[in-house]
N, C-alpha and C positions, 0 to 999 in steps of 0.2 A: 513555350511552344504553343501556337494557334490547335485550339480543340474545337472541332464542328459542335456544336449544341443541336442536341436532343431536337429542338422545335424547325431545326434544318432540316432533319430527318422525317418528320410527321409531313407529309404530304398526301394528296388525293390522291392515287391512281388509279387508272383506267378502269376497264371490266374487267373484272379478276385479280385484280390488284398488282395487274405489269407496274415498273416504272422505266421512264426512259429516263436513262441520266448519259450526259457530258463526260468530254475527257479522253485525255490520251495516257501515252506508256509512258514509264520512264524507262530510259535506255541510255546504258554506257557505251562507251565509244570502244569497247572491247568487240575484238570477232567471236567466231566460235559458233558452235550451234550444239543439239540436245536431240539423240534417241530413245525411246522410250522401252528398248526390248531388255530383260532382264539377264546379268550375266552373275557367274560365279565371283566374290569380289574377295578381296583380302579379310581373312580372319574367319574365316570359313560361312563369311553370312553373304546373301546374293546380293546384287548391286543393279542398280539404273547405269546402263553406256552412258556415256558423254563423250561426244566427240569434241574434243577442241581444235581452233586453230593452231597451227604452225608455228607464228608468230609470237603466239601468248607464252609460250612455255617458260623463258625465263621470267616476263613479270608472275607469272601465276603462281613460282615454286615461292618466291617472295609474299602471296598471299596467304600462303598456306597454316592457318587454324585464325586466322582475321576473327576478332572479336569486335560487334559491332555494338557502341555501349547506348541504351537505352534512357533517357533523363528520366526522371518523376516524373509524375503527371497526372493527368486523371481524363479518361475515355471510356468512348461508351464500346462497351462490346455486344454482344448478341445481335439481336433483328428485331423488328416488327412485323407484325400481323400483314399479310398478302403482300410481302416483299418474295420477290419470283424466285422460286426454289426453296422458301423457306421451309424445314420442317416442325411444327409449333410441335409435338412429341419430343424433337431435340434441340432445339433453339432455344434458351431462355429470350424472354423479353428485355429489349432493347433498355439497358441500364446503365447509369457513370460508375466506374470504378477508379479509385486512386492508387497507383501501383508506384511502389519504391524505385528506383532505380536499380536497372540489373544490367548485364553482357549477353549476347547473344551468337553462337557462331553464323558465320557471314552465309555459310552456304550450310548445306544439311551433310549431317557426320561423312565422311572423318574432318570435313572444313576441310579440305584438300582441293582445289579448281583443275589439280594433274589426275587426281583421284574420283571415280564414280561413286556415289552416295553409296552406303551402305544399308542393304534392307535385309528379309529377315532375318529376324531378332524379334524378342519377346521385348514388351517395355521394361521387364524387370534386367536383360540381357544388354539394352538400350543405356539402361540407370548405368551396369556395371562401367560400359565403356566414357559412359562420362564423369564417374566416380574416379578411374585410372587418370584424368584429367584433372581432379580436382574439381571436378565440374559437377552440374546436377543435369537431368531431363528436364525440359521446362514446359513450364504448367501452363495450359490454353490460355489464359489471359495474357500472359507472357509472348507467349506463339502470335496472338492475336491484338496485342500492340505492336509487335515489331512489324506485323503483316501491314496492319492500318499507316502506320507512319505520325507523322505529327498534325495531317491535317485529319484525322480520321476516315481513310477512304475506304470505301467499300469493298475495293480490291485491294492486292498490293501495289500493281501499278499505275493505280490511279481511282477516281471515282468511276469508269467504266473496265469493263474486261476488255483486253487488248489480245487479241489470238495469235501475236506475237508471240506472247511470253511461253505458248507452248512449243512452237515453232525455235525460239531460241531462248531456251528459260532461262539461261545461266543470263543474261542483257536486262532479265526482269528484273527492276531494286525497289524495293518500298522505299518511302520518305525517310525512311531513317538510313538507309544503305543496304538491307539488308538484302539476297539474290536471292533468286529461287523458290521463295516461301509463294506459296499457293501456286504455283505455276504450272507446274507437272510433276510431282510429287506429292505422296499421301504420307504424316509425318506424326507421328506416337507425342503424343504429351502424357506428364507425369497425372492429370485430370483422371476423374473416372463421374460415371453414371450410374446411377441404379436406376432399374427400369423395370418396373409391376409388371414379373412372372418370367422374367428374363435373369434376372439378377445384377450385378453390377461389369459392367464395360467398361474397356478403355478408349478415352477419346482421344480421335483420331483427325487430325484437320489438314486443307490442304487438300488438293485430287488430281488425280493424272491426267495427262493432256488428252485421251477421248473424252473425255466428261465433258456434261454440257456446260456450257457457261457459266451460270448462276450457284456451279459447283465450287467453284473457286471465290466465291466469296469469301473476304476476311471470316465473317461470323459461320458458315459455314460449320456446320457439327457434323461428322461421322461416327460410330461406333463399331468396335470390333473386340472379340475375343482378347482378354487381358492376359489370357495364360499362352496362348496363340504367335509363335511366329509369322510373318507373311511377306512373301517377298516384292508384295506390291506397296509396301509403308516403310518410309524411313524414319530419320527422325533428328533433330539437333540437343546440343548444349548450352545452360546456360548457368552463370554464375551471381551472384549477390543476392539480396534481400529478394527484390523482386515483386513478384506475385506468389509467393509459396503459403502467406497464411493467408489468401482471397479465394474462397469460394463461389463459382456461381451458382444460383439458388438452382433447386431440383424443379424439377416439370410438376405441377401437383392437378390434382383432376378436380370437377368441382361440380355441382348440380350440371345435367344435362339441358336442363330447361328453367330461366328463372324471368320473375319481370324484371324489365328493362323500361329507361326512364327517359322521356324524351319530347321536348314543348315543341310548338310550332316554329316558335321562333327560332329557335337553334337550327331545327331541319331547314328553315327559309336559308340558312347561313350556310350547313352545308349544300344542299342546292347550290346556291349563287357560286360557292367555291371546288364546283364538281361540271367539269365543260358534259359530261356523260348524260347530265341529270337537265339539261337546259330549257327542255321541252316544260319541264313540272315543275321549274323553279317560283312559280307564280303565287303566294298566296297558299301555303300546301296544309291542310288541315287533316285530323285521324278518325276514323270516324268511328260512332260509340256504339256498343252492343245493342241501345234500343232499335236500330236502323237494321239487325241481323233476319228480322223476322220473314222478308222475300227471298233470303237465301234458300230456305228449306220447304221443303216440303210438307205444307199444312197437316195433310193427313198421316208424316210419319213425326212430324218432330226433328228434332234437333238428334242427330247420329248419338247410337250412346259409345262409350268408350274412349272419345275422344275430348281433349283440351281445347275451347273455341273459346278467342278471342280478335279482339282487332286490336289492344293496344301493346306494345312494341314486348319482344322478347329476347332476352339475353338468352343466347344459347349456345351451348359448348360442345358440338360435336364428339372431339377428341381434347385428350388432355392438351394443355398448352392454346389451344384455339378458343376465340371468345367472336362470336358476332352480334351484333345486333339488326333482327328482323322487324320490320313494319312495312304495314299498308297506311292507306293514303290517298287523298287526293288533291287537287288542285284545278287551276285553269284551264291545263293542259291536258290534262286527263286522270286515270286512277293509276296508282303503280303500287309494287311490289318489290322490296328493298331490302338488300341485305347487305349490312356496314359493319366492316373490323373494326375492330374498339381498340383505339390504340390510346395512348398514356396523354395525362392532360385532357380530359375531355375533347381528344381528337376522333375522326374517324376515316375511316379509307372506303371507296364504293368496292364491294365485293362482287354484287351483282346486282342488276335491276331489272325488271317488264315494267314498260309502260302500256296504257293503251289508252291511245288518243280520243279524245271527246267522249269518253267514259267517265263515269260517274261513281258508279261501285253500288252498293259496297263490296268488299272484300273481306270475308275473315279467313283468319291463319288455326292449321287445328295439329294437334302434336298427339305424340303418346311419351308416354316416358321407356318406354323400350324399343322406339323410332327413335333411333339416335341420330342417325345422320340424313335424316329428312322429313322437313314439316310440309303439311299441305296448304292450297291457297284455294279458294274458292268464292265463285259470283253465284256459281246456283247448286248449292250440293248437289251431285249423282246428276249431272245435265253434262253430257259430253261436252265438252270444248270449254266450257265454263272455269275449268281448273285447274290445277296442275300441282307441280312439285320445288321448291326448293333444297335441293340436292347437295351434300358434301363431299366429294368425289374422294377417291383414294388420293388422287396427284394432292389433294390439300384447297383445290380450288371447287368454288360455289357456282353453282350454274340455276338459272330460275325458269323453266318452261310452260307451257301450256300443254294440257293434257283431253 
């Protein structure tokens, strides 16, 4: 089976780390379409409506508990850094895994296409009914190859979201066959999380059709109460080997503020291959603490309390997030740059200020209990001169003048 590679993935994106990608739905030639209002279902747990066609009813009694079987293989699951919607708190980093061959039900429990998915239930409640099966809950890597397909897409129904698939999710298939997975349904995997001062969750992947787009990403992570039924998550079955002894690694936290490593020459390379940064791809050089000395003010000195440098800083807001900050200048002028540090010595623009026909210098100044914002400065304490590199709650970085 064709697997996307890792270095398909590491791209520049934009300001903020949008990306646009290509692509369409896959869609079966079945009618039918999908409500999203909660009703009372069989076996005393609440259900998702599903309206079907007319038409479908006898191929569909014929589909009913469809196991859709899975090859070996090896794919990447999680995300990268400034992929839109990502949460680095719950995302691990974008990694291959090799996963056994396993079965997966075609549509989420009872597998029944005359039958409306079954939701609350507790995951442990989830297990029982796929136990009765002979079946097991299946574990997010599982959820999240069957979602990806064999070409590894982003979504289930393709490398872009198709707002289709909420509109008629049962017509959504991954590459592998599979209906419904990410579309409009939120769906319990056997997985769980532990989370500093929270304790351990259950992951929850998959999201209902109000959700924004980038929620339905295959890698997408939710978490919810493990002892908790809810009538907004369902959940499927799945049988064989599988992914049941594949963990993904935990979220770990790591110095707030560290140095960060970074030659001219590489920065000339991402320039050239960042259309955002085109003004200052010229020639870009850092410039050195002796050059600091007109930033400050003679008769006060250098601010006490704070961390001032000019050369580049790894910093990690929140767990799971890694950026790297620098100043700079070039032809074009001085800028102020914030890049996610993605795998391979790659990076993505997070955010940048330029300012044209400027010179600098610029230094960057931190505290170690300013977590989520470092300062930048041409003239300490000189209005307009400076500003803020900011890590907003959404996850995204914005760089201003203050």
């Amino acid at each position: 089976m064709p697997v996307r590679g890792l270095t398909q993935r590491l791209v520049f994106g934009a300001l903020a780390g949008a990306i646009v990608l290509g692509g369409g739905c896959r869609r079966s030639t079945e009618g039918g379409n999908a409500a999203g209002s909660p009703t009372a279902g069989p076996g005393g747990g609440a259900s998702v409506s599903v309206a079907l066609g007319k038409g479908r009813r006898a191929e569909d009694a014929a589909q009913t508990h469809q196991k859709i079987d899975i090859p070996a293989g090896s794919f990447y699951a999680g995300s990268l850094p400034g992929d839109e919607g990502r949460d680095p708190t719950l995302e691990p980093l974008a990694t291959a895994y090799e996963v056994p061959a396993f079965s997966i039900d075609a549509l989420p429990y009872p597998n029944d296409p005359t039958v409306a998915p079954f939701t609350g239930l507790t995951p442990a409640e989830a297990e029982k009914k796929c136990a009765e099966r002979s079946e097991r809950l299946c574990s997010e890597l599982e959820w999240e190859r069957a979602c990806r397909g064999p070409a590894g897409d982003a979504f289930s129904a393709g490398p872009s979201w198709d707002p289709s698939c909420t509109e008629t999710p049962d017509k959504c298939i991954s590459g592998f066959g599979v209906r419904m997975i990410g579309s409009s349904l939120q769906e319990w995997t056997s997985s769980t999380l532990a989370i500093e001062g929270k304790g351990t969750k259950g992951i929850v992947k998959g999201a209902w059709a109000s959700a924004a787009p980038a929620a339905h990403r295959c890698a997408a992570r939710h978490i919810a109460d493990g002892h908790s039924a809810s009538k907004m998550i369902g959940f499927r079955c799945c049988s064989g080997t599988g992914a049941t002894g594949v963990k993904m690694p935990e979220i770990t936290a790591v110095p707030t503020y560290r140095k960060g490593a970074m030659t001219a020459s590489r920065l000339a390379e991402i320039f050239a291959e960042t259309p955002e940064l085109a003004r200052i791809r010229s020639m870009p050089r850092f410039f050195k603490d002796t050059e600091l000395a007109p930033i400050f003010d003679k008769s006060k000195g250098q601010p006490s309390g704070w961390n001032l440098t000019t050369e580049p800083i790894l910093w990690s807001p929140e767990p799971g997030e890694e950026l790297l900050v620098l100043t700079g200048r070039s032809k074009g002028g001085a800028f102020v740059l914030a890049l996610h540090v993605l795998p391979g010595d790659k990076y993505r623009l997070a955010s940048s200020l330029v300012f044209a026909n400027e010179q600098g210098p610029i230094v960057l100044a931190y505290q170690g209990n300013l977590k989520k914002e470092i300062l930048w400065s041409m003239c300490w304490g000189c209005a307009g001169e400076g500003g803020a590199i900011t890590y907003r709650d959404d996850h995204r970085v914005v760089i201003v003048q203050r």
